[in-house]
C-alpha positions as CSV (number, residue, x, y, z in Angstrom):
1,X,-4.9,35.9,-64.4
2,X,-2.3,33.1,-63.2
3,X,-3.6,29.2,-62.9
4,X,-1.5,28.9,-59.9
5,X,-1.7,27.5,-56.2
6,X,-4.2,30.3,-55.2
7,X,-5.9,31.5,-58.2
8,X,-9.6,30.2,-58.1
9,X,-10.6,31.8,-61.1
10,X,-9.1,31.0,-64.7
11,X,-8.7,32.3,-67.8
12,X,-10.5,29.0,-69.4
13,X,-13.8,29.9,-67.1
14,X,-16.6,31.4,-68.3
15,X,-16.6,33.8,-65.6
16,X,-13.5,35.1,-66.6
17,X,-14.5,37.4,-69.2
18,X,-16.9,38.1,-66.5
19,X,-14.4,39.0,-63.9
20,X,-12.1,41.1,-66.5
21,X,-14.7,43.0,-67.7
22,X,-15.2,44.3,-63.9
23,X,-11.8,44.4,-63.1
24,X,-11.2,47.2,-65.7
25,X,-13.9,49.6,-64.6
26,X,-13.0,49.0,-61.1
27,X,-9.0,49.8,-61.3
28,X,-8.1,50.6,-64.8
29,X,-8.5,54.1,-64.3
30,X,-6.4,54.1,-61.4
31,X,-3.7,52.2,-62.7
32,X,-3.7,54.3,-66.0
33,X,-3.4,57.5,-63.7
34,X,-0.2,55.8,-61.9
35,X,1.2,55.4,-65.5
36,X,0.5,58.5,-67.0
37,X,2.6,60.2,-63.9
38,X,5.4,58.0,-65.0
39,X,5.7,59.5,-68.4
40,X,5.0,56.8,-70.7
41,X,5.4,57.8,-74.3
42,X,6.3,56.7,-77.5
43,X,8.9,54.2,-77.7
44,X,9.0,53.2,-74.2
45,X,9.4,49.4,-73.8
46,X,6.6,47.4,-71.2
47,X,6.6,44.6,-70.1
48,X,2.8,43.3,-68.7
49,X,3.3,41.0,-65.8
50,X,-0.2,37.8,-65.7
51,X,-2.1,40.3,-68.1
52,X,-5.5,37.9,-68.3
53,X,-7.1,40.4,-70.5
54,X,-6.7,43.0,-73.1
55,X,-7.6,46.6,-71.5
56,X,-4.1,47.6,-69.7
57,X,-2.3,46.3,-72.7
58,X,-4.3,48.1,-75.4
59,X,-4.1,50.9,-73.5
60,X,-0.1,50.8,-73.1
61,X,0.0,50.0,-76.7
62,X,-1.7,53.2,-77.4
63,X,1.1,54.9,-75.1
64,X,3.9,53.6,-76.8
65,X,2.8,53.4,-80.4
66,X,4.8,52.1,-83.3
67,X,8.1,52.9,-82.0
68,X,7.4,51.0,-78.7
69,X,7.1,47.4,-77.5
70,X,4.7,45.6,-75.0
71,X,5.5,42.6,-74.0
72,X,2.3,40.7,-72.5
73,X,2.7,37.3,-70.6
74,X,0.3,34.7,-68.7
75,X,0.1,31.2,-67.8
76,X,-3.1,31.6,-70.0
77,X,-2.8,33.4,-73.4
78,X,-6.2,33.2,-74.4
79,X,-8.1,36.1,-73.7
80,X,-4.9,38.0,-75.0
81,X,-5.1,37.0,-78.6
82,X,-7.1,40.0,-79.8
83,X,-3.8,42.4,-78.8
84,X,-1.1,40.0,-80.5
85,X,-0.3,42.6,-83.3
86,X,2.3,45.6,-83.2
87,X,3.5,46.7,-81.1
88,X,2.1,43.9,-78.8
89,X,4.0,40.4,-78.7
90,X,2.2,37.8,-76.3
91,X,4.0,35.3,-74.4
92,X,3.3,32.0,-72.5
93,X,5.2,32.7,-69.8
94,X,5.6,31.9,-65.6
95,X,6.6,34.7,-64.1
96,X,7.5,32.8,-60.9
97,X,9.4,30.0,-62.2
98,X,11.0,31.3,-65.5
99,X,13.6,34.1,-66.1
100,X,12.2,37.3,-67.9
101,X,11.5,37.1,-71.2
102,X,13.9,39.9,-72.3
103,X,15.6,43.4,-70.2
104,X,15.9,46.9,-70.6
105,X,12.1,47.4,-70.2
106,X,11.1,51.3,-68.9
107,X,8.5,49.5,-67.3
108,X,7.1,46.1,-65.7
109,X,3.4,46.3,-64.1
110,X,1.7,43.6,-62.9
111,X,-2.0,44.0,-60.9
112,X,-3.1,41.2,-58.6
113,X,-1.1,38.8,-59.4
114,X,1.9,38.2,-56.8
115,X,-0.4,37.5,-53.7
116,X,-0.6,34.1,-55.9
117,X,2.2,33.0,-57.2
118,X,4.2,30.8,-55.1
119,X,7.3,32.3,-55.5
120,X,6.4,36.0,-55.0
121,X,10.1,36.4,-54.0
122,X,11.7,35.2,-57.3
123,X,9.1,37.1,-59.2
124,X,9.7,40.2,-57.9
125,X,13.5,39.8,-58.7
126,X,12.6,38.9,-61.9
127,X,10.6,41.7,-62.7
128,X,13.2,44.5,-61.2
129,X,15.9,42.5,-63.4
130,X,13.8,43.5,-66.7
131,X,14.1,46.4,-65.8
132,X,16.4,49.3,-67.1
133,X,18.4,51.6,-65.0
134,X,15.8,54.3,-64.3
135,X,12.8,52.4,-65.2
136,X,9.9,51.8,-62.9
137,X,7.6,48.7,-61.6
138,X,4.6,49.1,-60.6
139,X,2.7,46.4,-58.6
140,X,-0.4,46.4,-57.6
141,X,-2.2,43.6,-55.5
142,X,-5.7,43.4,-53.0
143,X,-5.0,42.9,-49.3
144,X,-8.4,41.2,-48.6
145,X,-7.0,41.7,-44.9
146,X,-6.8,44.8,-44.5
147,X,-10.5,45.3,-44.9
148,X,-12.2,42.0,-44.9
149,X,-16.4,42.3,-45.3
150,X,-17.5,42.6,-48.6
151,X,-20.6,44.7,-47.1
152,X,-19.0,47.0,-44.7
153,X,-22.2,48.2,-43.4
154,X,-23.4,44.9,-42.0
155,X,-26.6,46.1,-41.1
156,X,-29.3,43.4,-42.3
157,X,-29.6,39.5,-42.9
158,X,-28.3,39.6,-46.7
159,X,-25.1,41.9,-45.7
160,X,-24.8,39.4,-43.1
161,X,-24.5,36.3,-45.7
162,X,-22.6,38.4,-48.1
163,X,-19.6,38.9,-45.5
164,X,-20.2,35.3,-44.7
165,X,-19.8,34.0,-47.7
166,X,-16.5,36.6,-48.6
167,X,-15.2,34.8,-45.3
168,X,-15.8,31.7,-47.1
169,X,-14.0,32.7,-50.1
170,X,-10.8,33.9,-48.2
171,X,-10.2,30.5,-47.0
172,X,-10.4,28.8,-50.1
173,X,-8.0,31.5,-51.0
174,X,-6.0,30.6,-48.0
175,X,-5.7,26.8,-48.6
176,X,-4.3,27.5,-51.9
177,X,-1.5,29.4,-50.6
178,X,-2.5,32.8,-51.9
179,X,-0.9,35.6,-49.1
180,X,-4.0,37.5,-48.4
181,X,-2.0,40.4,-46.8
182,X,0.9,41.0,-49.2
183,X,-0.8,44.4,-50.4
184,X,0.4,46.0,-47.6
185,X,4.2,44.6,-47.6
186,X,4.4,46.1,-51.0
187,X,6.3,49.5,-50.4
188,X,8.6,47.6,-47.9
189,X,9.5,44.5,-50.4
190,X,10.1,47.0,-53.4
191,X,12.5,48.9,-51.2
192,X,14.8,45.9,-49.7
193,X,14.8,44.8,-53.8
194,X,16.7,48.0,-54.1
195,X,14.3,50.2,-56.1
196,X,14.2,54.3,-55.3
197,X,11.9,56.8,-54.5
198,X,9.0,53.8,-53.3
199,X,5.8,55.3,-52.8
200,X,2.3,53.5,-52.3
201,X,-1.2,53.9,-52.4
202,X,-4.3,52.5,-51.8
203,X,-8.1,52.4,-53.6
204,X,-11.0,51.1,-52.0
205,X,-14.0,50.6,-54.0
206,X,-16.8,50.7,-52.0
207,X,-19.9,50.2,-54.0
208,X,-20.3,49.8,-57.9
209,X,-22.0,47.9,-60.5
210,X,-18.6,46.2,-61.4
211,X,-17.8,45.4,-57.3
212,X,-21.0,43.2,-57.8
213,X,-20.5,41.9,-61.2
214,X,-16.8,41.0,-59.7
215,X,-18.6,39.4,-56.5
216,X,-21.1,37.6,-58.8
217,X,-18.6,35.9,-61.1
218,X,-16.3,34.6,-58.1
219,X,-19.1,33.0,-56.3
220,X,-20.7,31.5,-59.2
221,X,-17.2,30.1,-59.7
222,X,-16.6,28.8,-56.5
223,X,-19.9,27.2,-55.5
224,X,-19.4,24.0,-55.8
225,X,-15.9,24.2,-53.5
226,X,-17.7,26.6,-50.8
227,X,-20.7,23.7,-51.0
228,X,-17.8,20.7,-50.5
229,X,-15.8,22.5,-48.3
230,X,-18.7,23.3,-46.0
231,X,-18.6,27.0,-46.0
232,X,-22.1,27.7,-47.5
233,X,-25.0,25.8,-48.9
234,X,-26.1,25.9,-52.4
235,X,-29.8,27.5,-50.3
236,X,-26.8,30.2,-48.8
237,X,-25.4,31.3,-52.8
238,X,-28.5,31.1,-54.5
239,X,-30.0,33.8,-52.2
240,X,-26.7,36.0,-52.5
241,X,-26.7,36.0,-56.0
242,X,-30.5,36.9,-55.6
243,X,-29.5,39.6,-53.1
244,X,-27.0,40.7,-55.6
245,X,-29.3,40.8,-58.5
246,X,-31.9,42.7,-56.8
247,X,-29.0,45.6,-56.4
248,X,-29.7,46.0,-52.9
249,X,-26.2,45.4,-51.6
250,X,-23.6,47.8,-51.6
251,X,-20.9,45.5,-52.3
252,X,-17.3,46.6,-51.6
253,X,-13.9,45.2,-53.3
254,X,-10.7,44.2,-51.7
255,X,-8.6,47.5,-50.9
256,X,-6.2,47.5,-53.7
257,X,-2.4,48.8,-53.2
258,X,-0.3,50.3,-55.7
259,X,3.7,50.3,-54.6
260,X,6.2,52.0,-57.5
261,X,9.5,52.6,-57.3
262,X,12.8,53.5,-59.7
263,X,15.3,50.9,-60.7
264,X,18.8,52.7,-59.6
């Protein structure tokens, strides 16, 4: 998790070890499947782009074992500290501002973290730089765009205030300068950087215990900017985080798109 323009949640918050722990049910599995097509093995070099917390590193650590290296950097190191032994090294460490910290990497992944950084462009050459001839990056980022309601079947007054609020969320988002559709430009960006073979994908979790332990944490987060910024009443969040409670709302997450490609 990166403490940049658009970030509204930090490592420092108490939401989020909230917010890790349901971001690893909700996409872990799916970023370990991309992986495990790769090949990764022992001895393979990673480098872990805005890491936040410890479940995609401890599992490439696992991969890679004593022979191998992960690399994992954040703005944040906190919630890392638990990994920092062998083969892991953790680094402090702006991926959009500072050059990468070491090369020859068989692989870079980073998940949901260029839709806010402010340079996305000099990240992403930074990243492919690291890289090895022949090794891969994998990016993964949300396009909150693409499908916008965090109830997609609005059919009642509390799916109704759920969407509202997500609307509300997505502009704070916005003002920050987080690009709310770069999921999508993914497979096209990876492609003019030069990188082979591009292929994408997309998971959309529709409805999960983790969707609304992720939608709880950000809006306990945020309330106090949705209440400033006039986008909701504290009456408005303390019944969605009722609603949510309850577990009457099938809350969806932002689709989440997955672009890899080969260094030539």
């Amino acid at each position: 998790m990166m403490r940049t323009n658009g970030y509204l949640l930090d490592n420092r918050q108490a939401e989020a070890d909230e917010q890790c722990d349901a971001l690893g049910p909700l996409f872990d599995p799916t970023t370990f499947r991309y992986l495990e097509g790769f090949g990764i093995g022992p001895g393979w070099r990673c480098w872990e782009v805005g890491a936040g917390g410890t479940s995609v590193v401890s599992w490439l650590a696992k991969k890679v074992g004593p022979t191998g290296k992960v690399v994992a950097t954040d703005l944040d190191t906190s919630r890392l500290a638990p990994a920092a032994r062998h083969p892991v090294e953790v680094r402090v460490h702006d991926v959009g501002a500072e050059e990468p910290p070491g090369e020859e990497y068989d692989l870079v992944h980073a998940r949901v973290v260029l839709s806010y950084v402010p340079d996305r462009e000099r990240a992403l050459r930074s990243m492919i730089k690291a890289l090895r001839p022949g090794g891969r990056l994998l990016v993964e980022d949300a396009d909150p765009v693409l499908q916008p309601l965090l109830c997609p079947d609005e059919y009642g007054p509390e799916q109704q205030l759920a969407n509202r609020l997500r609307d509300g969320v997505r502009a704070l988002l916005a003002e920050r300068g987080a690009d709310l559709s770069f999921g999508r430009r993914l497979p096209r960006l990876l492609r003019a950087a030069g990188l082979r073979r591009v292929v994408a994908d997309a998971y959309f979790p529709l409805s999960s215990p983790a969707c609304a332990a992720l939608e709880s944490a950000t809006i306990r987060e945020n309330r106090d900017q949705l209440v400033t910024a006039g986008l909701a009443t504290d009456h408005d969040i303390d019944r969605h985080l009722d609603n949510i409670t309850t577990g009457g709302l099938d809350l969806a997450a932002s689709p989440m798109i997955s672009a890899w490609g080969r260094k030539a």
